[in-house]
Each structure stands twice: as C-alpha cells, then as structure tokens.
N, C-alpha and C positions, 0 to 999 in steps of 0.2 A: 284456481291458483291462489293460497295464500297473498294475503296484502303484506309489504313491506313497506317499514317504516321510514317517514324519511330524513330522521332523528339521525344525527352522527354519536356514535358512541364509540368510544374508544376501545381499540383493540390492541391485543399483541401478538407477534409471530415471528419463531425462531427455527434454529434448525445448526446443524453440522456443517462445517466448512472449514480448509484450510490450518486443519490442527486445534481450531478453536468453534463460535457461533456466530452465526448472523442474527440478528436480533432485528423487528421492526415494530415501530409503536405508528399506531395509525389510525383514522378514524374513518367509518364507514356505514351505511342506512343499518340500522338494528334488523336482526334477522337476516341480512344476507349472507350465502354462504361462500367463506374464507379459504376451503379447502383447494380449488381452482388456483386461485392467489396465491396460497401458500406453496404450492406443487412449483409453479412456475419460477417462485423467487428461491426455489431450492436450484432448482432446472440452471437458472443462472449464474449463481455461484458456485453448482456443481462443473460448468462448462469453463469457468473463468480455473477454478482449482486441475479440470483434465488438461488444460492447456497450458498452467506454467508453474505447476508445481516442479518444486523440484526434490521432494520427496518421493515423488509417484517415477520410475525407469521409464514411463511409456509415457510421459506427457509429451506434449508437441515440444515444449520448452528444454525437455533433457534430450531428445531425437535431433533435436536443431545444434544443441551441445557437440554431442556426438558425431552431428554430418562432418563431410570433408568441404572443406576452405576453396573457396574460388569457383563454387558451383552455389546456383541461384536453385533454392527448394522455398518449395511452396509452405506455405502458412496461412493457418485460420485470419481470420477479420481482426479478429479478438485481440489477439497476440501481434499481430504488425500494428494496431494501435497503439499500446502501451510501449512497445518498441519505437515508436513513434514519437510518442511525448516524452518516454526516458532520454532517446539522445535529446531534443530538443531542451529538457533542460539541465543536463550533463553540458552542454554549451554553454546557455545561461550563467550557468554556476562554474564557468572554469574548469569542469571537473569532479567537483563535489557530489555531483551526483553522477553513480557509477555503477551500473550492471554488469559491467565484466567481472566481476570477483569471486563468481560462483568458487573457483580454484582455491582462494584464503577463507570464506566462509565453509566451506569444509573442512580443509586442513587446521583451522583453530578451533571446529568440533562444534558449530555451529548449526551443520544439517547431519543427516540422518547415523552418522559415525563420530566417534570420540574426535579428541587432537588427535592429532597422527604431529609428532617432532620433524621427522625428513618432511612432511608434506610443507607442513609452516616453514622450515628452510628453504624449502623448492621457490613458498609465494611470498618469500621475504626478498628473495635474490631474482624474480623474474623479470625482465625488462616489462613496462605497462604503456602502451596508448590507449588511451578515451577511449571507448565504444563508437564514439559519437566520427574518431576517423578510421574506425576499422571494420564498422556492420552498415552494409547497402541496404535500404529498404525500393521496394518495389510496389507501392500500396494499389497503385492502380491493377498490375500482374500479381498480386498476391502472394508475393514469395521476398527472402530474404536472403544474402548472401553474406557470408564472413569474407574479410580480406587475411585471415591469420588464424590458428587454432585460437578460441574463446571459452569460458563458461560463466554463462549468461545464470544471474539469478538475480528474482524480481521480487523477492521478500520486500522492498522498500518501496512496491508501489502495486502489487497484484489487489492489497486489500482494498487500499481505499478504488480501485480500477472495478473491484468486488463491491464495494459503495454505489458508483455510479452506478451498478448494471441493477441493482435493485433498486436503485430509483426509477430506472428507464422502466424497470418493470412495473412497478406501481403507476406510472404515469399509463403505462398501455393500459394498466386495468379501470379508470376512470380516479382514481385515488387523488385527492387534491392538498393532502393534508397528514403527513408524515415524516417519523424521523427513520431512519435509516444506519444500521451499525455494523461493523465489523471488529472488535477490538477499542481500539483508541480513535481509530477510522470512521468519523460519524458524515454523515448530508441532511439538511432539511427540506422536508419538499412544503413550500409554503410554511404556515404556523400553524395554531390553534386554531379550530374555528372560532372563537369568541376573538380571531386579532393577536393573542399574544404569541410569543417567538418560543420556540422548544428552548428552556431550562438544561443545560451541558454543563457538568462541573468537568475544569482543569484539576486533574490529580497534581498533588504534593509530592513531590520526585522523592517519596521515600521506600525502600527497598521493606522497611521492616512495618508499616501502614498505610492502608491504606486510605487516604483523608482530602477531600478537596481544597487545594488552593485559590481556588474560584470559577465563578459560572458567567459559563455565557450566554448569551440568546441568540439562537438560531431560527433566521426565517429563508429560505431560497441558498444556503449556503453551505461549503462543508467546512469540517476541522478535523486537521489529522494532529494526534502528539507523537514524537517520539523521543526516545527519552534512553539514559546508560543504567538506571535505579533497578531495572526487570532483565530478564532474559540473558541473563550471567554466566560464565562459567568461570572454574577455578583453574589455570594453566602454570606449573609450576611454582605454588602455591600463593599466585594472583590470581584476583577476581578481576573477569577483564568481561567489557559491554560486548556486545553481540553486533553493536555500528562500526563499520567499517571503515576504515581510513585511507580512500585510494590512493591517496599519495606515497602510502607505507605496505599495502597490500597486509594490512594487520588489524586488530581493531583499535579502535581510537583512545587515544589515551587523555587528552587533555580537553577534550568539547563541554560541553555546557550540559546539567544534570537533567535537563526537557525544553526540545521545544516545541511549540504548538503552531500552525500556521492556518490560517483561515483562505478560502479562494472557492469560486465557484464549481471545479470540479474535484470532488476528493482524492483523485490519480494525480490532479496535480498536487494537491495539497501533501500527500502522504509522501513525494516524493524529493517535494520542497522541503518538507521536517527534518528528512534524512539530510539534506545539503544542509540545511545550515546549522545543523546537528556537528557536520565537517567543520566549516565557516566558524560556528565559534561569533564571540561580537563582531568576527572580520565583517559578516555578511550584513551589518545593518543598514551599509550605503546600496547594498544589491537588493536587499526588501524595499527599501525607499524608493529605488530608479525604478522596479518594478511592481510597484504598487500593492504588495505584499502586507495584510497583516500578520504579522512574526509577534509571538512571546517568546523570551527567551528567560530562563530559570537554572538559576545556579550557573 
C-alpha cells in the first residue's frame, strides 16, 4: 500500500444542490482519496433538497403540504428538526420568522410559476396564525400534524440546515479543519491549521456589483446573510425582494438592504437573517437579550 502523507493540504469540493452549489474548502493528508467524501456530502444535501424542496411535487415537504389537517403523518428525522427550530424561533421573533407562507411565495412568483394577480389577492386577504400555533410536531413518534390547511416553505432555513449537514459530514469523515457553503449560507469547522480563522467577506448590498463590505474570521462558527439587493422580481412594474413579510402575506417593503447573523448552527443562523430582515432596527433589543451577533446594512 502506497504511504500517505501526513502533510494537510488544502482541498476543494463542490457539487449541485437546491438550484444553486455547495462548495467545501478543506484540508486533508496529501494523497488521500476524496471521492468517498465527496459522494457522501453530495448524499447529504441531496437528502436535505428530497425532503424540503419545494420545487421538486414529490418532496416530503410538498406531500405534507398537501396531506389533510387533523391527521398526524409521519416524517423524515431531517425535516421534523428544521420544523423544529423554525417554530422555536418563529416564537422567539414574535413572528418574524414564518414558514407558513409557501401560499404568497408562489402567488408573487417567487417558486416554480410567475405572479398569478388572484393568487397575490387570495394571500393578501387570507386570515394568518404563526406556524408555531398551528403545526404539532411529534419528534419522538416522528410525524407531524397541521391544526388548519398550510403551505409550509423552508427557503429561509433549508440551506443553511444544508450547512450543518455537511459539516456533520466532514466531522464523520475525520476532517478537522473546513469551511462549509451553500450560497451566503457558510460554517466553519475549526480554522486553519497554522491557527488562523477562515477569511468570509460580507457582500455590499448592491444589486448591480458585486464587492465586499467586509470580512470576517471564522473559526467553530457559522454566518448566514440575507439580504432584498438579489432574487427580485418586477410585479406591476415594481421590483419587489423575494423576503417575505408575514405580517402582510407579501414581500417586504421597507426592511434593511442585508443582514448578516453569526451563531453556532447555520439553520439557526439563516433563519435568524430572515427575522430580522422583518424586524428591521426593531430587532436590535431581541439580538442583545439573545446573544445574537446581527449586522445590519442599509
């Protein structure tokens, strides 16, 4: 058997997922073979995309859409966790953070169809309760029940939940020492091996370049940004953000041009962006009591 080295050198490895890529920078003995590693962190975000897409009719997350109200159906591991951490900080936040809105992120042309006008009138005038008092989770029984028709969509917390799952996975494969991406969605596992922290520029909230604002150093952490500058569309001839406003069942008109939130798991992080994306400077006294670091931009 060939000797391998036991030299860390830096590697990379990406792949498809969730409409976009997962990308991982990471270091590992020279000469070992990556392709095991890389199969599995595809394996992972392939399993996190089957289960809550809500592009794909057949994910577990469009099935659960679909079931009927007042009957407890079973659910993946996967998917009753992130349901799990969305109500809990849908609480948190008052609000602010909100999965039930599948219904106005389509209707304003958001997933896989244009606006549709009657749909946006339907989820303009629909009466709304929180998720958080109208979906029963069952984590021990592994199933989940609605108290009311819903449509659940988890665009503002599947990636970075897609973060975590490729950390977990480099962690199984001996990996001491990577960063981890999905989009704006990043983790750090550890730092460099010579000590220093993974280099993350904060993008400049501008729609027409793309330019860092500034960089952070990441060691054992993640950061998600979200932000109104990207993912646009024009609806009677406004350009409106793709962040949703539960309060209005529309997208958000007056929030802040990015924010950035740091926290040790990137589900929660990517989910926390979105609330105080809502929040607005409201939410500076809810970062503080919760120990949140928040950037807030524009």
């Amino acid at each position: 058997m060939p000797k391998i080295s036991s030299d860390l050198i830096r590697q990379a490895l990406n792949g498809a997922t969730m409409g976009t890529r997962w990308s991982v920078a990471l270091y590992a003995p020279a000469g070992v073979d990556l392709g095991p590693l890389s199969g599995a962190l595809q394996v992972a975000v392939d399993e996190v995309d089957a289960q809550m897409s809500t592009w794909r009719p057949d994910s577990d997350l469009m099935r659960f859409n679909a079931a009927t109200p007042d009957v407890w159906h079973p659910l993946p591991a996967q998917l009753l966790t992130v349901f799990d951490c969305a109500l809990r900080i849908g609480r948190l936040t008052d609000g602010a953070f909100e999965i039930a809105m599948g219904d106005a992120v389509t209707a304003w042309g958001f997933g896989p169809a244009p606006a549709d006008p009657d749909a946006i009138r339907a989820a303009l005038a629909r009466p709304r309760r929180p998720s958080f008092e109208t979906l029963e989770l069952d984590l021990e029984g592994g199933c989940a029940r609605k108290r009311a028709p819903m449509s659940l969509d988890l665009s503002g917390i599947a990636k970075g939940y897609g973060v975590d799952r490729l950390i977990e996975v480099l962690r199984a494969h001996g990996i001491a020492h990577a960063l981890a991406a999905i989009d704006g969605e990043l983790r750090a596992l550890g730092g460099h091996p010579d000590g220093r922290g993974w280099a993350v520029a904060v993008e400049r909230p501008d729609p027409e370049l793309r330019a860092a604002a500034g960089m952070l150093e990441l060691r054992d952490i993640a950061v998600a940004t979200s932000g109104n500058y990207r993912h646009r569309i024009t609806v009677g001839g406004r350009e409106l953000s793709h962040t949703m406003d539960p309060r209005r069942g529309a997208p958000l008109l007056d929030g802040p041009a990015s924010v950035t939130v740091l926290t040790e798991s990137c589900m929660e992080a990517d989910a926390f962006a979105s609330a105080f994306m809502v929040l607005g400077e409201a939410g500076r006294p809810l970062a503080e009591r919760l120990g949140l670091d928040v950037l807030w931009d524009g």
